[in-house]
N, C-alpha and C positions, 0 to 999 in steps of 0.2 A: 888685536881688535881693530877690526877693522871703520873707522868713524870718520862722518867727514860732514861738511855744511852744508846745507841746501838750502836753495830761498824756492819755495811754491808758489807761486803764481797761478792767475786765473785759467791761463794756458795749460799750464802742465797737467792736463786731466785725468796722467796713468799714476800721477803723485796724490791726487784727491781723494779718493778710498783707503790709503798709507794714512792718510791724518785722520780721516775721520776713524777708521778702528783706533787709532790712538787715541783720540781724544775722549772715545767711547768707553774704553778702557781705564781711563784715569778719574773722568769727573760722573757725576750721577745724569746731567744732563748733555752727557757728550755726543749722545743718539740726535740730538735737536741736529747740530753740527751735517748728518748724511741728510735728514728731511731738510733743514735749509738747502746745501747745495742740490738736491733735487729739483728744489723751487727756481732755480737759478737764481738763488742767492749769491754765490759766490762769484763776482765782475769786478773788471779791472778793478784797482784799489785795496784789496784784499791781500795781502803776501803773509804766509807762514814761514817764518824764519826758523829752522829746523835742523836740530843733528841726527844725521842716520847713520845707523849701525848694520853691517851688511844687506841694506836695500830696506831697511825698516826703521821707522821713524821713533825717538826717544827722548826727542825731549823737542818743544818747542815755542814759540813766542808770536801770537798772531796780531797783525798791524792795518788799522783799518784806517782808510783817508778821512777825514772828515773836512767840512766846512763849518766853522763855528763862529758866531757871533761874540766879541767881550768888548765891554765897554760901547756899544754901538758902531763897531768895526768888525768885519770881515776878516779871516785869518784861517787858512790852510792849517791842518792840524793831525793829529794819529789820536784812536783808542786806539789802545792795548790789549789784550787777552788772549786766552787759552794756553797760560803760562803753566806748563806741565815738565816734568822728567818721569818719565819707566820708574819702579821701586830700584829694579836692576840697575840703574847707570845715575843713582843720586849723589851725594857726596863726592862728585865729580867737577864740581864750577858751569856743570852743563849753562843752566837757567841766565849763571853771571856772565859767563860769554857770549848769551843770544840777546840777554838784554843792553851790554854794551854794544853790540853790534848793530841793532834797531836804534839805540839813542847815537849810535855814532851814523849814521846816516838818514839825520834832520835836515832840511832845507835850511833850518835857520840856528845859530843856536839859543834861540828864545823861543821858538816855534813852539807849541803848548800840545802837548800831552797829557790824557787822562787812562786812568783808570779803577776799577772796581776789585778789594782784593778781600779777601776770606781772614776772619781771626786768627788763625794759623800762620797768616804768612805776612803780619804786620810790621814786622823790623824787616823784611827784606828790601820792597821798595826803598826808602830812607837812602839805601845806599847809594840808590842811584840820583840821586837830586829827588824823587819826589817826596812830597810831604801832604799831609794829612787835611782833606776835604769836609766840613761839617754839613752834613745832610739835613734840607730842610724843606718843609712844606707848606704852604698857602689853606687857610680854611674863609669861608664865608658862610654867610645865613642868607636865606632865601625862603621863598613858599612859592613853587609852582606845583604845577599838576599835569600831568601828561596830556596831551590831546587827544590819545584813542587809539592811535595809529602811530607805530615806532616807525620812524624813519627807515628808509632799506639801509639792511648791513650787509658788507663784503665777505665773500668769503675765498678764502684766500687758497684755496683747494684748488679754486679754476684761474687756469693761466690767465683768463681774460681779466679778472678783477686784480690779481697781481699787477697785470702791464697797467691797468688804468691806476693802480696806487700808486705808483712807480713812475707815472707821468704828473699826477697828479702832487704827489711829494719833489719832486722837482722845481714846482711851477709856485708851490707853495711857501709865504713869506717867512722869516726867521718869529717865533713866539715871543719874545721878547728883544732885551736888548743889553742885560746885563753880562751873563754867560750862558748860552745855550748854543744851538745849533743849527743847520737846514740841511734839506735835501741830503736825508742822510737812509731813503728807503733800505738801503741793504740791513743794515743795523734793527730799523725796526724789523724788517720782515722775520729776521731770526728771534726779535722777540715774542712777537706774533705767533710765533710755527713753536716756539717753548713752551710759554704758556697762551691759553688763547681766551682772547678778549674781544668784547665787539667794537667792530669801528663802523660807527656809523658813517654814513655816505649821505651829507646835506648838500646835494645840489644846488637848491635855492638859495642858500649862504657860500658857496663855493666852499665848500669846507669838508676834511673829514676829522670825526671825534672818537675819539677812543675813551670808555668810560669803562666803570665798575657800580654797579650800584649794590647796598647794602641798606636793607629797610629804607630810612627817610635818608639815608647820604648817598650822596655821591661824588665817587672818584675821577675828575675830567683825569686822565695821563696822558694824555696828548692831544692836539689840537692844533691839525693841519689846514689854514687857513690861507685864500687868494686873494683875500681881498676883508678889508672891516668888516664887523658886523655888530652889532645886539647880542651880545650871550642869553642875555633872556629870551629871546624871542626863540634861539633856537635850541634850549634846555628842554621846550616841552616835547621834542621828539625826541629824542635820547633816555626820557625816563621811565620807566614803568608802572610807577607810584608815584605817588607826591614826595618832593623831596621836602627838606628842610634846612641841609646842611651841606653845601658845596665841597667837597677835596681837592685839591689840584698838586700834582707833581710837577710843576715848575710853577715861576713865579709869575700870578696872571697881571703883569704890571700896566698891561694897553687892555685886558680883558677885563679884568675885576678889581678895581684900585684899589679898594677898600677893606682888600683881600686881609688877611691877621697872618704871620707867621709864625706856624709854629714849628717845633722841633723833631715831629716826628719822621722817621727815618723814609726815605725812598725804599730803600734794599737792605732791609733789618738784617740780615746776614752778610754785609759786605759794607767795605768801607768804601771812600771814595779818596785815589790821588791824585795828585796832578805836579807836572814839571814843565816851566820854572815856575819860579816861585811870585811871579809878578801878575798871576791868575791871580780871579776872587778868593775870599778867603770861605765863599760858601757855596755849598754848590746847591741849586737850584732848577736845573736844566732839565727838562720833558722826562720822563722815564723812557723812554723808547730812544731818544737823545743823546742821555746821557749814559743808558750801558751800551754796552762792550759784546763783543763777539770775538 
C-alpha cells in the first residue's frame, strides 16, 4: 500500500476536491466544506494535514490560524477539525500521527489550541494534552420592540457582501477580553454557508450582528463591532417582535454586564477542548469564534 503525508494548503488547488469528497464522505456536513471553498473560503492559514493513499486522501487533521484574545492579550493560536479516517484504513494510528504532527509543529509550546469533538471521540483528545472545556452561556431580560424596519442583512451568495464581511471582520474589535477571538472571517463564513443565519449589517453602529430569534428571545451569536456602542439602541433593528429575553454565545462582559450565566450548552452535540492547559477553564467565546472548520 502505497501511503504517504501531505500537507494542503491554500495553493494546492488539484488537492482541494481530494478533501472535500473526503470529507463529504465521512461527516453529514462534509458537503459545507466544497460550498465554503467555493466562497473562497479556503486562504492562507488554512492547511489539511493528510495521509494519502494512491492519490486519494484517507485520513486527515485540518489546522486553522487563529488570533485569540485570553486574559486581555493577543496570542496567535490553531482550531482544529475535520479530524477523520476512511472506515478502510482505521485501526491504523492514521488520526494519532496527524495529530502529533500538527501539535509537533506549534510556534510555541504553550501556543493554545482548540477544539470541538463529538461524544464518540471523547478519550481521544486526552491523549494529546487536551482536556475538557465547560460550555456556557450569558442570558439577560429586556423589553424592546422593533422599530418597523429590520436593518439590511448580508447575504452571503454575492461575492460583494463576503469581501465587505471579510474587511469589515478584520477591522472589527476582539468581543470581549477573557477568551475569545478576532478577525477570524474564514471560520465564520463556513459557519454561515452550514447553517444560515442573519447577520445584520448596522452601519450607523459600525457593527455586524448575528442573531436567532425565537418568539420573545433572542440569540445575539456574534457581534462584530468598530467601535462602542449602546446594545439597546441597536436591538430594535435586529428584532422582529418584541423581545423579552436576551441569549448570547459569548460572554457580553463590555456589552451587557449584568448578563446571568448560565449553563447552557453552545454546541449541544460537541464538546469543547483546549491545549495547554493554562487556558480558561470555560469556554465562553462567539459561536462563530469558537467553532472550528
Amino acid at each position: 500500500m502505497n501511503d504517504h503525508f501531505r500537507l494542503i494548503r491554500h495553493s494546492d488547488r488539484a488537492w482541494h476536491d481530494r478533501f472535500f469528497s473526503f470529507v463529504a464522505s465521512i461527516f453529514e456536513s462534509g458537503r459545507t466544506f466544497s460550498a465554503w471553498g467555493a466562497r473562497g473560503g479556503w486562504v492562507d492559514g488554512y492547511d489539511v494535514f493528510a495521509v494519502v493513499v494512491d492519490d486519494q486522501v484517507v485520513s486527515t487533521v485540518g489546522r486553522q490560524s487563529m488570533r485569540y484574545v485570553i486574559n486581555g492579550k493577543e496570542r496567535n493560536g490553531y482550531q482544529i477539525g475535520a479530524v477523520a479516517t476512511h472506515a478502510d484504513h482505521r485501526n491504523r494510528g492514521l488520526a494519532r500521527l496527524l495529530m502529533n504532527k500538527v501539535l509537533g509543529e506549534l510556534d510555541a509550546p504553550d501556543q493554545p489550541v482548540i477544539l470541538f469533538a463529538n461524544s464518540s471521540v471523547l478519550d481521544f483528545y486526552p491523549r494529546f494534552g487536551f482536556r475538557r472545556l465547560a460550555q456556557s452561556g450569558f442570558a439577560g431580560h429586556i423589553d424592546v420592540h422593533p422599530t418597523g424596519t429590520l436593518a439590511p442583512s448580508l447575504d452571503l451568495a454575492r461575492p460583494t457582501d463576503r469581501a465587505w464581511l471579510a474587511d469589515h471582520c478584520a477591522r472589527a474589535s476582539a468581543i470581549g477580553q477573557g477568551f475569545t477571538a478576532r478577525d477570524y472571517y474564514p471560520t465564520m463564513l463556513f459557519h454561515l454557508t452550514r447553517q444560515s443565519r442573519i447577520a445584520f449589517r448596522l452601519d450607523s453602529f459600525g457593527a455586524v450582528m448575528i442573531v436567532q430569534q425565537d418568539g420573545d428571545r433572542l440569540l445575539i451569536e456574534d457581534l462584530l463591532a468598530t467601535r462602542p456602542f449602546r446594545l439597546t439602541d441597536a436591538l430594535p433593528h435586529v428584532c422582529a417582535q418584541p423581545v423579552r429575553t436576551l441569549k448570547f454565545s459569548f460572554h457580553p462582559e463590555a456589552w451587557w454586564p449584568n448578563a446571568e450565566s448560565q449553563a447552557f450548552p453552545l454546541f449541544p452535540d460537541e464538546q469543547t477542548f483546549s491545549v495547554p492547559a493554562g487556558m480558561s477553564q470555560t469556554c465562553t467565546t462567539a459561536a462563530f469564534a469558537g467553532h472550528l472548520v
